[in-house]
ZALUMSE-231090 format. One record per residue (C-alpha): residue in one letter; z, y negated, x. Coordinates in nm, 4 decimals. Example, Ala and Ser with C-alpha at 12.3 -4.5 7.8 and 13.67 -1.06 7.14 Angstrom:
// residues 2
{type=a&z=0.7800&y=0.4500&x=1.2300}
{type=s&z=0.7140&y=0.1060&x=1.3670}
***
This chain:
// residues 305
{type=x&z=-3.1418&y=-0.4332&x=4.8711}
{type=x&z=-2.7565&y=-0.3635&x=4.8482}
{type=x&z=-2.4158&y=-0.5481&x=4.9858}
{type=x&z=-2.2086&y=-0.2776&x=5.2407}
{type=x&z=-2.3511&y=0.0308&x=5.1252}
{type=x&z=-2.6882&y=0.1697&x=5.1117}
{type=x&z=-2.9349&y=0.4949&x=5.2721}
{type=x&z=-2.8289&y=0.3887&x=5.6103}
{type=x&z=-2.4379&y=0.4889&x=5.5574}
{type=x&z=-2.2706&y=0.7459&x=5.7322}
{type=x&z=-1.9227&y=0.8135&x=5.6028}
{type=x&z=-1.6636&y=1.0086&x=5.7135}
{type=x&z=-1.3541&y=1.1088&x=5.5083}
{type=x&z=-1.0008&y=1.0299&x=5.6612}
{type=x&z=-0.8346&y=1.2556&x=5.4295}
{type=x&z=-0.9665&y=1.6240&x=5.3741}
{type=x&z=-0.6831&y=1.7284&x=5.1152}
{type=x&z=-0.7435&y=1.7941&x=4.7290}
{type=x&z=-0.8273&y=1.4565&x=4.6644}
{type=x&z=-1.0533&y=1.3549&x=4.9650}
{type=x&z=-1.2715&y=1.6563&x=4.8886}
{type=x&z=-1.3019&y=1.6270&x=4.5708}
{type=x&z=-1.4108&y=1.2976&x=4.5288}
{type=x&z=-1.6205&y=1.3099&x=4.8902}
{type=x&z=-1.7836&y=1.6321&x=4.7171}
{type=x&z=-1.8852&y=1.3823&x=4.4633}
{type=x&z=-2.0347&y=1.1012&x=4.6731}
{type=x&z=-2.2104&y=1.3696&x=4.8521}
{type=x&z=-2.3446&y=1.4941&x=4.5296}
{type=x&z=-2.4895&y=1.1893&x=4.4218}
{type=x&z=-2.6981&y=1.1201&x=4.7601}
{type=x&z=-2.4166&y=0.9253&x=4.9854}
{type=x&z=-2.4379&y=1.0900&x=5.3690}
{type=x&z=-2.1030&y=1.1907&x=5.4526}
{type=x&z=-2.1322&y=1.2911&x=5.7660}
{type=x&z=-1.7754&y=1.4030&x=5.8831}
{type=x&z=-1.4038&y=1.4214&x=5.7530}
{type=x&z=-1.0618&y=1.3748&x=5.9747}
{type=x&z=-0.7498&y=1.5274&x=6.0651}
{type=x&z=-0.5724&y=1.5805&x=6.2974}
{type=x&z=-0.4613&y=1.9354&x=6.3045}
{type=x&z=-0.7955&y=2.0944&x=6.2251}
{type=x&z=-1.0053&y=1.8960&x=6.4467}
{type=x&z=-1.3316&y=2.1530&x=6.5608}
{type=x&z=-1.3459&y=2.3214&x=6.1898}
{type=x&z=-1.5402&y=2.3098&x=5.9308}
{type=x&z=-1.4911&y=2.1232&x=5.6178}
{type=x&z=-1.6132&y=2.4379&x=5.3958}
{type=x&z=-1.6905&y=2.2290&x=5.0573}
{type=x&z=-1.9096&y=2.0003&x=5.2124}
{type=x&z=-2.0726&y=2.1752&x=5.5378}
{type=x&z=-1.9608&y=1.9180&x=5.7517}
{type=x&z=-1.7340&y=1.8915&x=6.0849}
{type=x&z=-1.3623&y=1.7624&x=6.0445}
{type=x&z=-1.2921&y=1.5890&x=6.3521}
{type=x&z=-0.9420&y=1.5010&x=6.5134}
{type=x&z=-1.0115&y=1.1181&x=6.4930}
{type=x&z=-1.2061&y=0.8906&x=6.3231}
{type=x&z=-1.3246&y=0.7912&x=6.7203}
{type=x&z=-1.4974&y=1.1537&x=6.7442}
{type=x&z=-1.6777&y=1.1122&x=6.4276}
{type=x&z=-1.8171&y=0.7610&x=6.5184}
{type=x&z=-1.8939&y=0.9356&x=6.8705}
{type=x&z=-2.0301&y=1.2450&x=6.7728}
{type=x&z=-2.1965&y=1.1904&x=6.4186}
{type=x&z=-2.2526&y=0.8084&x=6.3930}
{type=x&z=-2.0200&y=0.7254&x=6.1554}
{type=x&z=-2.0264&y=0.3738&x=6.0275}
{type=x&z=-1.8109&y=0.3390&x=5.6996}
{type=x&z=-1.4504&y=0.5188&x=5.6260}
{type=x&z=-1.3403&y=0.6229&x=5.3285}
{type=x&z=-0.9445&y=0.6702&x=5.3355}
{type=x&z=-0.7920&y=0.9241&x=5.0654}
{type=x&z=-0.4298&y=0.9498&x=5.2232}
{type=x&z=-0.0542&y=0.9367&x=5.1302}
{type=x&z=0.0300&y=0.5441&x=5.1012}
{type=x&z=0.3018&y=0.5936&x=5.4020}
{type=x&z=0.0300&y=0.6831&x=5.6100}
{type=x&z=-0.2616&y=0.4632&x=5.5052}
{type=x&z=-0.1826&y=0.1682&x=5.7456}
{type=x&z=-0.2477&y=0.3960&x=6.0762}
{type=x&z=-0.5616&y=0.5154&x=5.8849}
{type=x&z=-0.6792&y=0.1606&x=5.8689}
{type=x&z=-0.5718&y=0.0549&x=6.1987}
{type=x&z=-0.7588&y=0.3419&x=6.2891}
{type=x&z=-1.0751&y=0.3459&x=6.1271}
{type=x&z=-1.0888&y=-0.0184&x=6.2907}
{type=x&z=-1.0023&y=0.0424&x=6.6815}
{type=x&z=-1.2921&y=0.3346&x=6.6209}
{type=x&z=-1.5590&y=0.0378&x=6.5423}
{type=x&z=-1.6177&y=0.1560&x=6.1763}
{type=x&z=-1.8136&y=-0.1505&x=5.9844}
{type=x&z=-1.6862&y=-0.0994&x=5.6629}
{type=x&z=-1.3295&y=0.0842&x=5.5582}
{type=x&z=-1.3040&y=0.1816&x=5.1861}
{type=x&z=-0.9543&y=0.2230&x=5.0910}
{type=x&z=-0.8577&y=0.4224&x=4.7691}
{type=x&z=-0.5425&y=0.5038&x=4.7920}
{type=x&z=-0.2360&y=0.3453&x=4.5810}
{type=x&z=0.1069&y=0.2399&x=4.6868}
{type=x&z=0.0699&y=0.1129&x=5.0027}
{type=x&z=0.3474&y=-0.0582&x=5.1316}
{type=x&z=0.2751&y=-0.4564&x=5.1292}
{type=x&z=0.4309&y=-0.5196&x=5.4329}
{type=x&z=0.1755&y=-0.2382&x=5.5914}
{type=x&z=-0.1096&y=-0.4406&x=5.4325}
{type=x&z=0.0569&y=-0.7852&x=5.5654}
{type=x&z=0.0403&y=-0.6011&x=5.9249}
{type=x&z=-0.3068&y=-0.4739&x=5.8829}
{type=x&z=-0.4114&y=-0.7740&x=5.7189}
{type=x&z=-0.3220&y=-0.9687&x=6.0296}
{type=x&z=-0.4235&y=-0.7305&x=6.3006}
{type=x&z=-0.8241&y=-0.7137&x=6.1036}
{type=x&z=-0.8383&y=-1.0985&x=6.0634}
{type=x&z=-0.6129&y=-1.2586&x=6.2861}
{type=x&z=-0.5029&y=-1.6182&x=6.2084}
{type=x&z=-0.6615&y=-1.8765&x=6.3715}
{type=x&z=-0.5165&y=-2.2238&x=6.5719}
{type=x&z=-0.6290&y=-2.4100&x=6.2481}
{type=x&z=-0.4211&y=-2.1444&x=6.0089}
{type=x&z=-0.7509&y=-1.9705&x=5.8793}
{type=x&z=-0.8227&y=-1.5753&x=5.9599}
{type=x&z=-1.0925&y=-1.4937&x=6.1728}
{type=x&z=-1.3406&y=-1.2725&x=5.9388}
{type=x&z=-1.6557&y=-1.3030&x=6.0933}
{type=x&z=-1.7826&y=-1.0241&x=6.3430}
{type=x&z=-1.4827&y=-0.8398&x=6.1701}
{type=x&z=-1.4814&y=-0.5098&x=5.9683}
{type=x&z=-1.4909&y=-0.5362&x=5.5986}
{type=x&z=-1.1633&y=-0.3408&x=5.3964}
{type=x&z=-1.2202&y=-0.2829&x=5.0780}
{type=x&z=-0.8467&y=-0.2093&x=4.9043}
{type=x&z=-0.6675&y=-0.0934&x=4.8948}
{type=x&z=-0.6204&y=0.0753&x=4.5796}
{type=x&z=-0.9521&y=0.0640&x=4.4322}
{type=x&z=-1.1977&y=0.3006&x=4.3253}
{type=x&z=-1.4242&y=0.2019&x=4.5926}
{type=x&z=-1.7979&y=0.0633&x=4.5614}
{type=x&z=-2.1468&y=0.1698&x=4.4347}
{type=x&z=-2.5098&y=0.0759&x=4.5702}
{type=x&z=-2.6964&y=0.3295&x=4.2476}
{type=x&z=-2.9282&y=0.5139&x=4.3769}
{type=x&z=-2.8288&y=0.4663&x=4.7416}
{type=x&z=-2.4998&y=0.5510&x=4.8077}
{type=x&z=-2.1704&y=0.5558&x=4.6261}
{type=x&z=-1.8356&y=0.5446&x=4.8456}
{type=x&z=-1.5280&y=0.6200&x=4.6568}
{type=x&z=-1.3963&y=0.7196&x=4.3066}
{type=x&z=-1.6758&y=0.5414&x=4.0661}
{type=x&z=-1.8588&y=0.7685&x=3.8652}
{type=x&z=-2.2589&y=0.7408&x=3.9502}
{type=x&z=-2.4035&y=0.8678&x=3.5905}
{type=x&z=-2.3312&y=0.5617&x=3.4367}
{type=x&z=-2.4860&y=0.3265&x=3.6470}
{type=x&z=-2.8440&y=0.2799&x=3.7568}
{type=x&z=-3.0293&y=0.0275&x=4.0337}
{type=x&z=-3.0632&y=-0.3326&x=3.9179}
{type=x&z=-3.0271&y=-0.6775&x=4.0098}
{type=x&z=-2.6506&y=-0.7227&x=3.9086}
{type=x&z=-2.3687&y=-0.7218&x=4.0992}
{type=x&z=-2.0469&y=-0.6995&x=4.0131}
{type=x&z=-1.7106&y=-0.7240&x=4.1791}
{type=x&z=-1.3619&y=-0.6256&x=4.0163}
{type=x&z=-0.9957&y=-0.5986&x=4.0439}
{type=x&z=-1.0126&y=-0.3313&x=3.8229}
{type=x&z=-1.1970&y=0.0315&x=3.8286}
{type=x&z=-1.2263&y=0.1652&x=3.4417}
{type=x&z=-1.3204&y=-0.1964&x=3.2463}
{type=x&z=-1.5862&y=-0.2387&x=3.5243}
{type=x&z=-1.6509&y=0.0970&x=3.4349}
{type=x&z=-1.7638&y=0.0260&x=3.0734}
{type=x&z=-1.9321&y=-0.3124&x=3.1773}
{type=x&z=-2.1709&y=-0.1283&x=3.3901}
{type=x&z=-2.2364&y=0.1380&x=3.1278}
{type=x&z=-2.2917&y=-0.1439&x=2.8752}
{type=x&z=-2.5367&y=-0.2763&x=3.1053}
{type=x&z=-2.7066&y=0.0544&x=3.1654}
{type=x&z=-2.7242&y=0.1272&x=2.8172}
{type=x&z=-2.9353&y=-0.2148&x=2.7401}
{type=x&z=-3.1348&y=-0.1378&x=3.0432}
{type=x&z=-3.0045&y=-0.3686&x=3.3163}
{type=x&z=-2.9030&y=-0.2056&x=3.6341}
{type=x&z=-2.6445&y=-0.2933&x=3.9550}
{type=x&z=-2.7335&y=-0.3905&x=4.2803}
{type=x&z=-2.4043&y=-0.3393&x=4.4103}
{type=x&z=-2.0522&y=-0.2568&x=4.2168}
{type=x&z=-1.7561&y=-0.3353&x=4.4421}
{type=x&z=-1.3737&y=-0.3122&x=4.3445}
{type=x&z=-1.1827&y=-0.5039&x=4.5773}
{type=x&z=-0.8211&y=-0.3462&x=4.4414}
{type=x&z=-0.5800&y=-0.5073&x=4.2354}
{type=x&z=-0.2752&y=-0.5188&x=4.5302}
{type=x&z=-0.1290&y=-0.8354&x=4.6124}
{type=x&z=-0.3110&y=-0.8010&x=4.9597}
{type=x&z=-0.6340&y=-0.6715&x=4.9982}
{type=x&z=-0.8921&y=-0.6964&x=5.2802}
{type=x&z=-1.2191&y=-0.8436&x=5.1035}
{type=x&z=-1.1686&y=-1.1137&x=4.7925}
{type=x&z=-1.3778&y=-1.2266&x=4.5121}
{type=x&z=-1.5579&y=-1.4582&x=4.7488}
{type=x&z=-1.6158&y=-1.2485&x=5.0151}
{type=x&z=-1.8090&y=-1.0187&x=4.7886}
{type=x&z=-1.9480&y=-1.2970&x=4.6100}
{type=x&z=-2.0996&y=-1.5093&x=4.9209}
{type=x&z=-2.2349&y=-1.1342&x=4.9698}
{type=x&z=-2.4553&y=-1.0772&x=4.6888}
{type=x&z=-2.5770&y=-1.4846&x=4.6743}
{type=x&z=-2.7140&y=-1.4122&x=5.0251}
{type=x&z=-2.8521&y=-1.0681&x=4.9445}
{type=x&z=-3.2374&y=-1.1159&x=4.7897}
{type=x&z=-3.2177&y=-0.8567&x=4.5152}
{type=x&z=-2.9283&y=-0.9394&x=4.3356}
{type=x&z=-3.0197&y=-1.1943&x=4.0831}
{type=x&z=-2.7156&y=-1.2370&x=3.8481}
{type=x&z=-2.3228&y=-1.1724&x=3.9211}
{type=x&z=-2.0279&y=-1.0315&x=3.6922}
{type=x&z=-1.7172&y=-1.0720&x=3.8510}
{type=x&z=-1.3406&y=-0.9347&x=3.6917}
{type=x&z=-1.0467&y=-1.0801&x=3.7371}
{type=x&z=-0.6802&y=-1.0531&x=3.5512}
{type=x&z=-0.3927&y=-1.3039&x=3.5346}
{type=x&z=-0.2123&y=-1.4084&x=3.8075}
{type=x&z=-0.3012&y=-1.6534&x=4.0824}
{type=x&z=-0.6079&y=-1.8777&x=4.0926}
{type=x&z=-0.8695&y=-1.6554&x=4.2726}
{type=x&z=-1.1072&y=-1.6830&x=3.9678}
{type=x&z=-1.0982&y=-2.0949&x=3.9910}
{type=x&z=-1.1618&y=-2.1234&x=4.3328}
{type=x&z=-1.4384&y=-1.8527&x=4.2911}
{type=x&z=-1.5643&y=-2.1006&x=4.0152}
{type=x&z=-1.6185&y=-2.3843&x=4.1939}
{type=x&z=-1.7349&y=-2.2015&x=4.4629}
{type=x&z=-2.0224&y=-2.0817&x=4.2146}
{type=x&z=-2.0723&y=-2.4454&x=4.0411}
{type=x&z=-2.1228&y=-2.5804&x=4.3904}
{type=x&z=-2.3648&y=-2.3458&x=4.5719}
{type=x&z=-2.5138&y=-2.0844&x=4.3297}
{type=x&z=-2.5337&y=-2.3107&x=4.0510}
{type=x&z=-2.8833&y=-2.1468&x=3.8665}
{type=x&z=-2.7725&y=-1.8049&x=3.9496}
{type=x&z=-2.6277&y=-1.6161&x=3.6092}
{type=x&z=-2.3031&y=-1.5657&x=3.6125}
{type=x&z=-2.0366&y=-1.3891&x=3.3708}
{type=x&z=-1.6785&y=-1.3566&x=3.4469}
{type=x&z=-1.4081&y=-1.1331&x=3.2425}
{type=x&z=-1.0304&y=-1.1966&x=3.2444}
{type=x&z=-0.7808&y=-0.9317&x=3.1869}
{type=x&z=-0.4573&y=-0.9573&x=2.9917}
{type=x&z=-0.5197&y=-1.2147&x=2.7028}
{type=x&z=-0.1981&y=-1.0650&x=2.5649}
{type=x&z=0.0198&y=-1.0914&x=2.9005}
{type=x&z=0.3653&y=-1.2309&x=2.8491}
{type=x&z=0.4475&y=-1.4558&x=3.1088}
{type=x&z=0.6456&y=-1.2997&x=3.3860}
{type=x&z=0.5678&y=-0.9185&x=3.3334}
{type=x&z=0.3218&y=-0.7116&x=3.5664}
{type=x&z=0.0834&y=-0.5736&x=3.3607}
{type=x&z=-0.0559&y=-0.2670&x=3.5590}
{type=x&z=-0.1773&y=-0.3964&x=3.8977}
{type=x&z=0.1014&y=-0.4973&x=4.1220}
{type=x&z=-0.0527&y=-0.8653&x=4.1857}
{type=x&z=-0.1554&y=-0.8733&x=3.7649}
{type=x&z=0.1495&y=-1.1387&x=3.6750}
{type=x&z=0.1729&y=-1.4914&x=3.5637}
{type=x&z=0.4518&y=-1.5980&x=3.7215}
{type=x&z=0.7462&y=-1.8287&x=3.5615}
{type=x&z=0.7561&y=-2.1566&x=3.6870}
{type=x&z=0.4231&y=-2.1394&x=3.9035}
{type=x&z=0.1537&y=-2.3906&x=3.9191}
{type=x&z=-0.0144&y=-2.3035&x=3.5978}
{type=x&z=-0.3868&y=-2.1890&x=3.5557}
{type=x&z=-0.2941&y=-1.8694&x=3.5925}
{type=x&z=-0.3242&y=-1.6783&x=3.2190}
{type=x&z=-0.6163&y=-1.4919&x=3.0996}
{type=x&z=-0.6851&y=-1.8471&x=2.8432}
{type=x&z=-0.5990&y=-2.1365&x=3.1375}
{type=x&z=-0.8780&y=-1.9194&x=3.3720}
{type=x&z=-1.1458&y=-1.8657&x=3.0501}
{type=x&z=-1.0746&y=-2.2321&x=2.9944}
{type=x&z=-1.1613&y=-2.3333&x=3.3495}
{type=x&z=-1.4532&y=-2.1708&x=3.4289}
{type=x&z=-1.5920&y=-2.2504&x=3.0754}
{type=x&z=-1.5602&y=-2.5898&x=3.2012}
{type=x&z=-1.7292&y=-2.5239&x=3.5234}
{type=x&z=-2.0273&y=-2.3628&x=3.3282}
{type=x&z=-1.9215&y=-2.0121&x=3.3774}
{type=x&z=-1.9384&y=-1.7768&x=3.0262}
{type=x&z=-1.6646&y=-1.5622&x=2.9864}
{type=x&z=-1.5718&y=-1.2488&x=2.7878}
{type=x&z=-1.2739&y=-1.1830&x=2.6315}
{type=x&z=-1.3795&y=-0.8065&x=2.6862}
{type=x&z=-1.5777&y=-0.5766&x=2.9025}
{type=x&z=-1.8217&y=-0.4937&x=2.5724}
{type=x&z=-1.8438&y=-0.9274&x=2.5041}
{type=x&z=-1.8624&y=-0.9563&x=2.8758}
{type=x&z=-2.1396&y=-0.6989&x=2.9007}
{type=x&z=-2.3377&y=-0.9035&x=2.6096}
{type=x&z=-2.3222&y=-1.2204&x=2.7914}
{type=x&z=-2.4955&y=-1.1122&x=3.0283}
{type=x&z=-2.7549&y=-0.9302&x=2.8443}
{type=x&z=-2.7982&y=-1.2616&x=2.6897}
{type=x&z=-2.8008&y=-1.4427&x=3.0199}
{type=x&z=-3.0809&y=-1.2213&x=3.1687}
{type=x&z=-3.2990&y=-1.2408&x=2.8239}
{type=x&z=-3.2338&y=-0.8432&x=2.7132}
***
């Protein structure tokens, strides 16, 4: 089994420029059914590279060729109608890839996918799952692959693994490959300040699915996602193997280091360096790497390889 993605997708592409085909040709390539691509000025032709119909809205490719998962490859201006979209259509799951988006877009779509609640929570279930945005999407190997991760250096396994960041999850899972573990799932949630699904989300995801049998999740500095994900972990997945990975050991306080959430800030509440997170999930039983290759080896070790 698989988390979001697997043989039973049917994607279409809401963005049929450069980009969008490129990277669609790719998913298509490796075995992912895209079924349809959008826009709204060449709705009723074809979409030459990849012998598929480009439909006027994402509502005529859910209508007309089943379309159950998005993948968005547009402008950042424009990405918060594609969302908004993708969702009034009925779409399941909505991959987001593209960078700089606007936060205030992402606070408004944020709000209009999971509204608040009278207790101050956000209604998620019977909701769609976003992925992103700005992530390089999410990989079920040998199933499907939705987004910008590249499928020759993965293979099916047990493991899943969810990350802020695209290339060091990149290595981890060709570590893994290389010593002969596989992925169940590979999701990267996006490294914006707000994103649609969170460590936990994808996490509860993978202890419920049957097939995945051991987790790597990677975080950065900045906030205390990874802690609560901890204790969410030492509390109700307790035998299950888990590695984490922090980047930004070498983060000065204060500075973004690449992803626009990635910074400690001056003054917070503490816990949130690369060393205070290591620290408290060592303490909560959780191994950490101070790399993707040490990361990788831990949990080699963990699964007996």
């Amino acid at each position: 089994m698989s988390i979001l993605i697997d043989k039973n997708t049917r994607v279409v592409v809401q963005g049929t420029g450069a980009q969008g085909t490129f990277h669609a040709s790719r998913n298509q390539a490796y075995g992912t059914n895209i079924v349809a691509g959008t826009h709204p000025k060449k709705g009723g032709q074809r979409w030459a590279e990849l012998d598929v119909p480009i439909r006027s809205t994402v509502g005529e490719a859910v209508a007309e060729d089943g379309a159950n998962t998005s993948m968005i490859m547009v402008p950042g201006p424009f990405t918060k109608d594609a969302i908004l979209e993708a969702h009034e259509a009925g779409i399941e799951t909505i991959v987001c890839i593209t960078e700089g988006v606007p936060v205030h877009d992402m606070a408004v779509v944020y709000n209009t996918l999971y509204p608040r609640q009278p207790d101050g929570s956000f209604q998620r279930e019977g909701r769609p799952t976003l992925i992103g945005p700005n992530c390089p999407g999410l990989i079920s190997p040998g199933k499907a692959n939705v987004g910008i991760i590249p499928g020759e250096i993965t293979k099916p396994g047990n493991v899943g693994l969810v990350s802020r960041s695209g290339t060091l999850t990149y290595q981890i899972m060709h570590e893994l490959s290389v010593a002969g573990i596989g992925i169940s799932t590979c999701v990267g949630i996006g490294g914006d300040p707000i994103i649609g699904s969170n460590f936990l989300d994808i996490i509860q995801g993978f202890a419920e699915d049957e097939d995945t049998g051991a987790i790597v999740f990677v975080g950065e500095i900045g906030g205390t996602e990874e802690q609560r994900v901890g204790r969410w972990i030492s509390e109700n997945i307790p035998q299950t193997p888990v590695v984490g990975y922090v980047a930004g050991f070498s983060a000065p306080p204060g500075k973004q280091m690449g992803h626009a959430g990635a910074i400690v800030r001056e003054g917070g509440e503490g816990g949130e360096t690369a060393a205070d997170k290591k620290a408290a999930l060592e303490q909560m039983g959780i191994a950490v790497g101070t790399n993707p290759t040490e990361t990788a080896q831990r949990m080699i070790e963990a699964l007996g390889r």
